[in-house]
C-alpha positions in Angstrom: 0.0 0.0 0.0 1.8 3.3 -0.8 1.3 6.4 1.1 1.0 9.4 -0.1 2.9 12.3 1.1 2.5 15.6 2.1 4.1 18.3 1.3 5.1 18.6 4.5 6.3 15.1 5.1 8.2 16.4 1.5 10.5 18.9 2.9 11.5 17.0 5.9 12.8 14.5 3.3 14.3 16.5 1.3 15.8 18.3 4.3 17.5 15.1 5.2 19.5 14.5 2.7 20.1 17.9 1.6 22.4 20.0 3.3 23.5 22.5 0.3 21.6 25.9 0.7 21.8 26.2 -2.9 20.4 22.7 -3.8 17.3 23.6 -1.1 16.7 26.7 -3.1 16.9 25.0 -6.6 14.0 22.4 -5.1 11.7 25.2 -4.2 11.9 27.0 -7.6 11.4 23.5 -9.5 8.7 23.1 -7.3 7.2 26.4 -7.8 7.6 25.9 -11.6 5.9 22.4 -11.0 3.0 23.9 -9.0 2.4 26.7 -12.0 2.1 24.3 -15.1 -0.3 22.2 -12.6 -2.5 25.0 -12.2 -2.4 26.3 -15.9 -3.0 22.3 -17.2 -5.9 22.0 -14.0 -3.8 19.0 -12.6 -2.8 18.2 -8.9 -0.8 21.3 -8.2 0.4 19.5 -4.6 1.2 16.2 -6.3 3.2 18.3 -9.3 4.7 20.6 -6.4 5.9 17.3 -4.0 7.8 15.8 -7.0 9.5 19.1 -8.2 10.4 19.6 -4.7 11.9 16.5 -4.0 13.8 15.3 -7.6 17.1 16.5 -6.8 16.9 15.1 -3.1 19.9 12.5 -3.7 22.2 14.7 -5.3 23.7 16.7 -2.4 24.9 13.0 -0.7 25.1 10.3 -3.7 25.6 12.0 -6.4 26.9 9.3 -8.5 23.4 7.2 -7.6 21.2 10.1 -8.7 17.8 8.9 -8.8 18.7 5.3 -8.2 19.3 6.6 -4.5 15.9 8.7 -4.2 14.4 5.8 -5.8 15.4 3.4 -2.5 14.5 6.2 -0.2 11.2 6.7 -1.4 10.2 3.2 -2.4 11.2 2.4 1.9 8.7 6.1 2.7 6.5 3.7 0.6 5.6 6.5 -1.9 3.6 5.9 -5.0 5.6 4.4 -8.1 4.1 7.1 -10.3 5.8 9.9 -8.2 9.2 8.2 -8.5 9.0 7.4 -11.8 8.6 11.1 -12.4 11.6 12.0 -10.3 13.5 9.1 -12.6 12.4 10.8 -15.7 13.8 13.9 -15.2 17.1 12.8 -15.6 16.8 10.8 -18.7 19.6 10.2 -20.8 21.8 11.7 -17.6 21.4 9.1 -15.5 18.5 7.5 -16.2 16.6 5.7 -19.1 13.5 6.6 -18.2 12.0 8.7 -20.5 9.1 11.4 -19.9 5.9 10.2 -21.2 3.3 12.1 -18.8 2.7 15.6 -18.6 3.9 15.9 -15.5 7.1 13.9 -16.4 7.2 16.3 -19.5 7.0 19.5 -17.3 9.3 18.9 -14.8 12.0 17.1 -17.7 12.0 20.8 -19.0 11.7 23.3 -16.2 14.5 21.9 -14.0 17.7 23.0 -15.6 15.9 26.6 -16.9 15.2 27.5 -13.4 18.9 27.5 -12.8 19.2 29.7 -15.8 16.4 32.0 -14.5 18.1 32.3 -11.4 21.7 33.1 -12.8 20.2 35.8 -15.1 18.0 37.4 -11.8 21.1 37.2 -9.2 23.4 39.4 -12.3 21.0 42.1 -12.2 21.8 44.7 -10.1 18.5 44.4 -7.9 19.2 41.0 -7.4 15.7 40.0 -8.2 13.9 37.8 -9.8 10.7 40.2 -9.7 12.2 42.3 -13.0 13.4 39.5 -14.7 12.5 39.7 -18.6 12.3 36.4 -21.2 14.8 38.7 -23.8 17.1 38.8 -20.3 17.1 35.2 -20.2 17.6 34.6 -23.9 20.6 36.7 -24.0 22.3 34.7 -21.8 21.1 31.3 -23.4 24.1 31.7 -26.0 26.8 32.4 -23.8 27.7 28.9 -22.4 29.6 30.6 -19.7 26.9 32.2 -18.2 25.0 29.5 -15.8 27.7 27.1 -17.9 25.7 24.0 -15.6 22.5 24.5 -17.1 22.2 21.9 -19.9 20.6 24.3 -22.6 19.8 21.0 -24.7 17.6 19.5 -22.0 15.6 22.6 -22.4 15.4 22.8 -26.0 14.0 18.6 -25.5 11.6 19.4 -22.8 10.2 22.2 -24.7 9.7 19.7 -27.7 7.8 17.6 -25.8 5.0 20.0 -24.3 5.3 21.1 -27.9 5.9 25.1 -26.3 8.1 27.6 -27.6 10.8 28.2 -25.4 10.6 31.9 -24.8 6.9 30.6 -23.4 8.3 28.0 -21.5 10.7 30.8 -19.5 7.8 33.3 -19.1 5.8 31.0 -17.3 8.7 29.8 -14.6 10.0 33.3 -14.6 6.4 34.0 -13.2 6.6 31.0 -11.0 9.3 31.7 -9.3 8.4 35.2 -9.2 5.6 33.9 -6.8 8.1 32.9 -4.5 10.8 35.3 -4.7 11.7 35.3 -1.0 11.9 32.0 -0.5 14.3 31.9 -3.2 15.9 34.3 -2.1 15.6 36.4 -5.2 13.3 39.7 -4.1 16.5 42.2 -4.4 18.5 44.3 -2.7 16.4 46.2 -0.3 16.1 49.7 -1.7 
């Protein structure tokens, strides 16, 4: 019988095994982005927002078992096998064969390396803010393979594919999510 988790129950996870402020912020703002596309798509925003939040949650401690790890983990927490199948797919071709089929697999495939991007191109500006972040910001960066030079650009361009959304689309939308939750991330600016 799986169990299925709150959000909650989510964090404390997460919190366990991971330590890296950075990495904690990254899981909200995929989570955020998750929680967005649930809305605008009428699916289960807190389902969409638990598996954002917890995708990366082996990576600060095994890195080399990405996913294989959280798969362990959550199959012990006894959670749902759609929920870490998800998780599994968003690092396809990475470390994983499991390739997106579902929506939600889809979504969270293609927002997870461009909120990295997002958060890069906000933490350059000189308000430090996410909250004036523009898509043409973002693109203008997307060339230089410097800039945010961990952010697989390709991974994008496939997720974007797959929702069959044009990318400057796909960056408004978690530009706006994250925008939601500036503060947590850290990213509402320099106090003027």
């Amino acid at each position: 019988m799986s169990h299925i988790p709150t959000r909650n129950e989510a964090y404390q996870m997460l919190s366990t095994y991971t330590k890296n402020p950075s990495l904690l912020i990254h899981a909200k703002a995929v989570e955020a982005c998750m929680r967005y596309y649930a809305r605008k798509h009428k699916e289960d925003e807190e389902k969409w927002g638990i598996i954002g939040l917890v995708h990366d949650m082996d990576w600060d401690q095994y890195p080399e078992e990405h996913c294989k790890k959280t798969r362990e983990i959550l199959e012990h927490a006894k959670w749902p096998e759609d929920y870490i199948r998800a998780i599994e797919s968003h690092a396809w071709l990475a470390c994983t064969d499991v390739e997106p089929q579902s929506l939600l697999e889809k979504t969270l495939y293609a927002v997870d390396e461009l909120t990295g991007l997002i958060r890069t191109t906000a933490l350059i500006r000189p308000s430090k803010s996410v909250l004036d972040v523009k898509v043409k910001s973002v693109k203008r960066n997307w060339k230089n393979k410097r800039f945010a030079a961990g952010v697989d650009r390709t991974v994008i361009e496939r997720g974007a594919q797959m929702l069959h959304i044009e990318i400057p689309d796909l960056i408004l939308g978690c530009i706006e999510a994250m925008q939601e939750v500036a503060e947590e991330l850290n990213l509402k600016g320099i106090p003027a």
